[in-house]
C-alpha positions in Angstrom: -78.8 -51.7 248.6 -75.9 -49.2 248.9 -74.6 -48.1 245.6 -70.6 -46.6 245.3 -68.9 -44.8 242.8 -65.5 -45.5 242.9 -62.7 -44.4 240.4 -58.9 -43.7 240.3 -56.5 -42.5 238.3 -58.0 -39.6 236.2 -54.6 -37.5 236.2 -56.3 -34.4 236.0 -59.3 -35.8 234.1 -62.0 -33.0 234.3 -64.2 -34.7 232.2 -64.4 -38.1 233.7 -64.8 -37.0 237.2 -68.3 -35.2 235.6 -69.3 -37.8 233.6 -69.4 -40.0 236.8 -71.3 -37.8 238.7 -73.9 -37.1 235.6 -74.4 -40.6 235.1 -74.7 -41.5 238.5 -76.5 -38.9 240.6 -78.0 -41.8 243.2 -74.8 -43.2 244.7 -74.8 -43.4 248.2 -70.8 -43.1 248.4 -68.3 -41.4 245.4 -65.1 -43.0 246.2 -61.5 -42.0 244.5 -58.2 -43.7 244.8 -55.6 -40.9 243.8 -53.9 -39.4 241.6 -56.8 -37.1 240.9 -54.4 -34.4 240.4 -57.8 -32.1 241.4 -58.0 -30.3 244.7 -60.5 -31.1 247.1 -62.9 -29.1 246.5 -62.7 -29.8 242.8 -63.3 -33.2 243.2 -66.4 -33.1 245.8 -68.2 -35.1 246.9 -65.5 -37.8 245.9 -64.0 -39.1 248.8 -60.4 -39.1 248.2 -56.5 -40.0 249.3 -53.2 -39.6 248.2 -51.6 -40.7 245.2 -47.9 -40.5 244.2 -48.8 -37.9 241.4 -50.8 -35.6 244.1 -48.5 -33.3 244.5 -49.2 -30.4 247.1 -52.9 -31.7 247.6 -54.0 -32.3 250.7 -55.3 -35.6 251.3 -54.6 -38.5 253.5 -52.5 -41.4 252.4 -55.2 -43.7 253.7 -58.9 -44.1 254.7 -60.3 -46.3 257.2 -64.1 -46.3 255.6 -67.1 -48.3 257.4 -69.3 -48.8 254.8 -72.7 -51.4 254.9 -70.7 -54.1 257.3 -67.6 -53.7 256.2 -64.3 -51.9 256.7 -62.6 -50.8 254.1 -59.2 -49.6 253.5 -59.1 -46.8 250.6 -55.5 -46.5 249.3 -53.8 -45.8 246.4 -50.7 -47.8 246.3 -47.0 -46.5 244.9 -43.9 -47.0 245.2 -42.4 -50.0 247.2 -46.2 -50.1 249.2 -47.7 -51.8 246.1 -48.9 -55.7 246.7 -51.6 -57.2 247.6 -49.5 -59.3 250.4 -48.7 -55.4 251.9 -52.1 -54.5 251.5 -53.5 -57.4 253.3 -51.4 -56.7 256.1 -52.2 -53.5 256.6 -55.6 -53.9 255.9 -55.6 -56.6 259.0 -53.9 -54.0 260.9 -57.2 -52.2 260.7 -59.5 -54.9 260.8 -61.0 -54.1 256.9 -62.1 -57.1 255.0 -62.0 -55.2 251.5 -59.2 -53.1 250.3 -60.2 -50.7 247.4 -56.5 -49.7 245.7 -55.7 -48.1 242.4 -51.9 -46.9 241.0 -52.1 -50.1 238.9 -54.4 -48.5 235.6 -56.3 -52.1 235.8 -59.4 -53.0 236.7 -59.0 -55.8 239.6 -61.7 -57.5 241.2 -60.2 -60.5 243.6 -59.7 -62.0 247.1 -56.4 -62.8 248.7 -55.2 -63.8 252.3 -59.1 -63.6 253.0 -59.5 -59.8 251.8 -61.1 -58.7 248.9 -59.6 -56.5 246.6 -61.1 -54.1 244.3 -59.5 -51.7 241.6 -61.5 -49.6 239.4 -58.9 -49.0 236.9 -58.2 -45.9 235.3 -60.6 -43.0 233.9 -57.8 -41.9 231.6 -55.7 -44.6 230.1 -55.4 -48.7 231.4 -51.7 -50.0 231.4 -53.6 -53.3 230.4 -54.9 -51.6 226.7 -58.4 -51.7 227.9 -60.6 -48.8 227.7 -60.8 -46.3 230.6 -63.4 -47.3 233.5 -64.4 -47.0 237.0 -66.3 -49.5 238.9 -69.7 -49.9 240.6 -69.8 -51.2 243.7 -73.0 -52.2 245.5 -73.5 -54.3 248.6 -76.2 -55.5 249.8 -78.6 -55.3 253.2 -76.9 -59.1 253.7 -73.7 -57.5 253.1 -72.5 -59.3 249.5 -70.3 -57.2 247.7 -71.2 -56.9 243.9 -68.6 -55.2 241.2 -69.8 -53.9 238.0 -66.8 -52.4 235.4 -68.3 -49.4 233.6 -66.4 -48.1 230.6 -66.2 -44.6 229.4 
C-alpha cells in the first residue's frame, strides 16, 4: 500500500509543513498543491507547483505524476482555471484519472466526468469554517484510491 501526504494552502505555514512531516515520516510520496509561499528547498521533500500567491518561486504550474496505476494531475487552480469541468479536460488531455487541486481552502473528495478529484484543504484556515487539514491518500496494490482527512 502506497501512503501520500498531500496538503495545500499553508501560506507560509512553517509549522504545518513540519508537523506533517513529524507525524508522518513513512509516506511514500509528500505532495503540495501551492500557495506554499516556501521556496523549494524549504519545503523538501514536498513535491510542489504553482499557486497564485507563489510569487517569484519557481515551480511548475502543473505536474504530470504516475503514481501506483494512476496518472495524476497535481494543480493548484486560480483564477479563471478553477472547475472541475476545466480540470477534467485538462486532466484527459494528459490521460490522468485523478486530479489532486487545492486554491479552494476545502477539503473535496469526489468524481466527475469519470475523474476523481481530491482537495486536501487548507493547513492554515478553510473558507468552509472547518478546521485546517491535509489529506491522506493511500492506494492500494489493486489500485483503490482511499482518502483520509486529518485535522491539525
Amino acid at each position: 500500500m502506497l501512503k501520500i501526504c498531500f496538503c495545500s494552502d499553508n501560506h507560509g505555514d512553517r509549522s504545518s509543513i513540519m508537523k506533517i512531516l513529524s507525524d508522518n515520516p513513512d509516506c511514500d510520496y509528500y505532495l503540495h498543491a501551492g500557495d506554499s509561499l516556501m521556496e523549494p528547498k524549504e519545503l523538501s521533500p514536498f513535491i510542489s507547483v504553482l499557486g497564485n500567491n507563489d510569487w517569484g518561486y519557481d515551480y511548475p504550474r502543473q505536474r504530470i505524476l504516475s503514481i501506483g496505476g494512476h496518472t495524476i494531475l497535481l494543480i493548484h487552480g486560480d483564477g479563471n482555471s478553477y472547475s472541475l469541468n476545466s480540470f477534467a479536460i485538462k486532466a484527459k488531455n494528459v490521460h490522468a484519472d485523478t486530479v489532486f487541486f487545492g486554491h479552494t481552502h476545502s477539503f473535496t473528495d469526489l468524481f466527475h466526468n469519470g475523474i476523481r478529484f481530491i482537495n486536501p484543504g487548507s493547513t492554515r484556515h478553510n473558507r468552509d469554517g472547518s478546521v485546517p487539514c491535509y489529506a491522506r491518500v493511500y492506494i492500494s496494490e489493486d489500485g483503490e484510491i482511499r482518502v483520509e482527512r486529518v485535522d491539525l
